[in-house]
Steps between C-alpha positions, in 0.01 A plus 500: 500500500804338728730724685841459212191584235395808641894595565604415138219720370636778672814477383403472162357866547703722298293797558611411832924501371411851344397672802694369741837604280315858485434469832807399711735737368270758587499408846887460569603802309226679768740341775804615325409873430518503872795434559656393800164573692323288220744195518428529884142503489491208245718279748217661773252335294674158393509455836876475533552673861236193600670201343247368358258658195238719659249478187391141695465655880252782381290306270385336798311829570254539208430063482454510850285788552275380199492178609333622851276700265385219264411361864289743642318583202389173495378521836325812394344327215368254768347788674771595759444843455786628797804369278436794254761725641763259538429403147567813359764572730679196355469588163636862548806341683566283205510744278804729663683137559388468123712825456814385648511142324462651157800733581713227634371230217607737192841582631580097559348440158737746357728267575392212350570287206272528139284149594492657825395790420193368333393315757548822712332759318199290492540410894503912534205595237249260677590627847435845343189415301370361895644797700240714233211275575597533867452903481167455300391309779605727767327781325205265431442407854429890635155450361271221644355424151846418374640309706399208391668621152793590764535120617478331179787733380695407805460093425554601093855641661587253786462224186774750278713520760525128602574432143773765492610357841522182311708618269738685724505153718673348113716794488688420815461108481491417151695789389691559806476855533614646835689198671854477555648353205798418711349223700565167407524130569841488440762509819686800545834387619584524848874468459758686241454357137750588244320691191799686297856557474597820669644680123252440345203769684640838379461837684142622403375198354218228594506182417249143566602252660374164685562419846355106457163577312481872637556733245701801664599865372859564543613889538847688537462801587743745656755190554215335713320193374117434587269240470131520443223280357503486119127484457331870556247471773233655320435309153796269425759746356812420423695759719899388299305719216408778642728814605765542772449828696827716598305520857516056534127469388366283236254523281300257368494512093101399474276738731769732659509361835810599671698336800762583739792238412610534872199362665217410253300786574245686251623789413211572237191314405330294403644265626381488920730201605866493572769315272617262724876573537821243558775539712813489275881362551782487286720179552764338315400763187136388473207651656277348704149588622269366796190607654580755820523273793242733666190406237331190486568305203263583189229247427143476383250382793 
């Protein structure tokens, strides 16, 4: 079965639809009967005070530290008795990194798209299903005539979890989950570009326009006028359609991401990355937008 097979299968899961619908409303309304303290821990977890999602970083722990495992239980199996601590060791560390990925991985999935979403839950039940044969092995391997049980567990799980890491690998590059949807190969321009006539941006209204092939959000709020990146960081959203705080944030109409129209920054996940703002100028009645003079040009690499 070829890799766009074994995606369109799961996607065609609708036992998969049902649960993640029951599922992901669960899980935000959790945040949200926390209140401020909830929305705070969420961002915590989306990784917005990094920059950057934080689900990635601390999967590292639990593939890595099973990887070393699958390792030196081979070496065991070849008779190199002395790697049986570290083996064991290695597991047990996996499983607390295990911990911290799963917390991470369902609040980013909670903001995710239905196809997404799919794809997701299945990414998370298979790292689940392995972090349970992971414990049955570490249980397994107190007793000497187990552990041979014990280490055939552990390979069972190190094969569930490369799938699932397969899977998550699609999420971000087929499904692009988790990078900045901001970047682009398109030239943000370095000098003022006229976008709109001065009467027509009301107070407390948004609007989308293009600076060359950039699309930009245009804001007026409290007789200022600002200038930030149309396309939300996180997934794509349209920010024009979402709502215009009284306190100069935005928020983006598709997963609740909100920004700071002053400077770009997240204000709430789960979105991690900046909007990337535009100075602003008013000349001759129209207004005009650049990239600050202080940041390098956007492009892709």
């Amino acid at each position: 079965m070829g890799q766009k097979t074994i995606i369109e299968a799961i996607e065609e899961q609708e036992w998969l639809k049902t649960a993640g619908d029951a599922i992901q409303p669960a899980v935000v309304n959790a945040f949200e009967a926390g209140g401020e303290a909830g929305k705070q821990v969420k961002d915590m977890l989306h990784g917005a005070w990094l920059g950057h999602p934080l689900h990635p970083a601390i999967t590292d722990v639990p593939i890595g530290s099973w990887t070393t495992a699958a390792v030196l239980d081979t070496l065991e199996l070849m008779g190199e008795k002395k790697y049986v601590p570290g083996a064991d060791a290695v597991v047990a560390v996996g499983l607390v990194g295990a911990v911290g990925a799963a917390i991470t991985g369902i609040t980013d999935w909670t903001g995710t798209t239905q196809e997404r979403r799919k794809i997701g839950l299945m990414h998370g039940m298979l790292n689940a299903g392995a972090a349970a044969l992971y414990v049955t092995s570490l249980l397994l391997r107190r007793r000497k005539k187990t552990r041979g049980t014990a280490i055939g567990l552990s390979m069972l799980g190190y094969g569930v979890v490369s799938f699932g890491a397969y899977l998550g690998g699609h999420l971000v590059y087929g499904k692009q989950v988790g990078v900045d949807h901001t970047a682009t190969a398109v030239t943000y321009p370095e000098d003022f570009v006229s976008v709109l006539p001065e009467n027509e941006l009301a107070e407390n209204t948004m609007r989308c326009v293009k600076a060359g092939e950039v699309p930009v959000l245009l804001a007026r709020k409290n007789g200022e006028i600002y200038a930030l990146a149309h396309t939300c960081s996180h997934l794509g959203g349209p920010l024009s359609e979402g709502h215009l705080h009284e306190d100069g944030h935005v928020h983006c109409p598709w997963h609740g991401s909100v920004f700071d129209l002053r400077d770009g920054s997240v204000v709430h996940g789960p979105a991690t990355e900046p909007q990337p703002r535009f100075e602003v100028r008013v000349k001759n009645g129209q207004i005009e937008v650049r990239t600050p003079k202080k940041e390098k040009s956007k492009k892709a690499d």
